[in-house]
N, C-alpha and C positions, 0 to 999 in steps of 0.2 A: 443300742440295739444289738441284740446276740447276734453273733454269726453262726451257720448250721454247723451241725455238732461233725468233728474231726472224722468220722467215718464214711461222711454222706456219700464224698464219691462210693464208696464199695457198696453200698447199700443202695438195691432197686431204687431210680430215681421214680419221683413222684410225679405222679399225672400234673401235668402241667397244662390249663387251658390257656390256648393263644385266641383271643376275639378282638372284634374293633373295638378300638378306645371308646369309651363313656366321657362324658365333660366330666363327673366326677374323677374321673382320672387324672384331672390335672395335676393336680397338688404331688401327687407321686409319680409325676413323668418330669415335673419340675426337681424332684429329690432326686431323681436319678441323672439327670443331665449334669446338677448340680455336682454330683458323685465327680460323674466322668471331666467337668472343668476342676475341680480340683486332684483330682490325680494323674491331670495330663496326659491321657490314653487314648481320645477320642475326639475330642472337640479341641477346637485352635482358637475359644473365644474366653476374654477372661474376665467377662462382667455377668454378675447374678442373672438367672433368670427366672421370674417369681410365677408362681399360679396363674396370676393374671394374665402373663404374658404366653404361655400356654394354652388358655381357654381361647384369647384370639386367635393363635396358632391353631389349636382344635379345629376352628372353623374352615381352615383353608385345605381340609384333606375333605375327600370323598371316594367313592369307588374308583375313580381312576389313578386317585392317589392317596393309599388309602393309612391310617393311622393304626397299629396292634397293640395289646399289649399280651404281655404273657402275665399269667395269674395263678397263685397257688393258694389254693381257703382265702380266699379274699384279699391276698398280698399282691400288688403289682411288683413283678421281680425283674419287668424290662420292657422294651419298648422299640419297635420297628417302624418305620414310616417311607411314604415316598412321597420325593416333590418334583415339581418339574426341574428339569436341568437347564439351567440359566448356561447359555452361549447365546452369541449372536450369529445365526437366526436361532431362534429356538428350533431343538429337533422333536418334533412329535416322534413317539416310542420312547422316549432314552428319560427315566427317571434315574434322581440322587436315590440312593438310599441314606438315611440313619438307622443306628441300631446301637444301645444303651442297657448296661445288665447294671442291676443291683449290685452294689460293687462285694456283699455278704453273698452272691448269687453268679457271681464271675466262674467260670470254667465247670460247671454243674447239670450243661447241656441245655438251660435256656437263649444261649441267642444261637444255636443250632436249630432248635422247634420255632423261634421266630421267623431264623432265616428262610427254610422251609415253607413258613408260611406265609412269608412276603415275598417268594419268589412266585412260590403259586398265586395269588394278586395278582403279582406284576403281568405274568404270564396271561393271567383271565381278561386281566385289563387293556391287552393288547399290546402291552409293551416290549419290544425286541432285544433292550440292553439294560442294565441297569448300574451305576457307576457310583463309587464311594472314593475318601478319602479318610485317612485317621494318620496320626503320628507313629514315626517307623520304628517306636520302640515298646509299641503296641503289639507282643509276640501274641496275644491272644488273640486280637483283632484279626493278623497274619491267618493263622495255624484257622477260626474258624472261617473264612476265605477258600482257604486250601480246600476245606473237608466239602464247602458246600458247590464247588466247581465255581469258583471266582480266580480272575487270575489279574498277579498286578502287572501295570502296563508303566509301570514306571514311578522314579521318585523327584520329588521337587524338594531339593539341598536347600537348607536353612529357608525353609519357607515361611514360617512362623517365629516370632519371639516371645515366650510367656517369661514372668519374674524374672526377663534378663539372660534368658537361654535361649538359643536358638532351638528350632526341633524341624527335623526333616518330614515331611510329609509322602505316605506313598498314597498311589494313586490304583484304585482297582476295577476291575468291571466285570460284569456276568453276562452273556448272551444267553437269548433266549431262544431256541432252535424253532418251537412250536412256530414262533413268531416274524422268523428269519425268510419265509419261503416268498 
């Protein structure tokens, strides 16, 4: 698969449409997750995860937790989602986020029009917080965090093991003012 041609950043980035996931999207929500488990930047899990298991995943987003993806001429190039945030009790308002770029599509200003666009979700949806986690050597992860008014609340030291390495995990969240009152 080419990567975009060496200029791209300088070059007017292109219209990028972010809408809800199609089930046909699985297959390349799956290629993209798959991206970010093998290059250790996002996810802390280290078994395949195939179309299949996507399309059931599919099912469990709705308006209140809703699934995106970002699209260029028919390329899925990333992918945003919310799920509820598993604590004991469950807190209503307070969704996980995920968020997955095309690893050819990394730093190109698609998981900033995601982010954007799942915050506005989150926002409609009523939700007051919204909380992630990624690997703390994920400077990009970090840096769009920063841009989009996320802030991290802390890190958990050797929290994961992948291929026998440990990796520290930080911890992030975004309040939602609208939603605060």
């Amino acid at each position: 698969m080419a990567s975009p041609p060496l200029d791209a950043v300088s070059q007017p980035r292109p219209q990028l449409q972010v809408r809800p996931a199609e089930l046909g999207d699985a297959a390349d929500i799956a290629r993209i997750y798959l991206e970010a488990t093998q290059d250790n930047l996002a996810t802390f899990e280290n078994f395949l995860v195939t179309p299949e298991d996507r399309t059931r995943w599919f099912h469990e987003h709705d308006d209140k937790y809703p699934l995106l993806v970002a699209e260029l001429k028919g390329r899925v190039l990333g992918w945003a989602s919310l799920s509820p945030y598993h604590v004991r009790p469950r807190i209503d308002g307070v969704a996980e986020l995920l968020i997955y770029i095309d690893r050819d599509y990394r730093r190109l200003g698609v998981g900033r029009e995601l982010m954007r666009a799942i915050q506005e979700r989150a926002r409609a949806a009523g939700h007051f917080k919204m909380v992630g986690r990624f690997v703390a050597h994920n400077d990009a992860g970090r840096r769009l965090c920063r841009l989009t008014g996320w802030r991290e609340v802390g890190v958990h030291q050797r929290h994961t093991k992948l291929e026998g390495r440990w990796y520290d995990i930080v911890i992030v969240e975004c309040l939602i003012p609208d939603n605060l009152r």
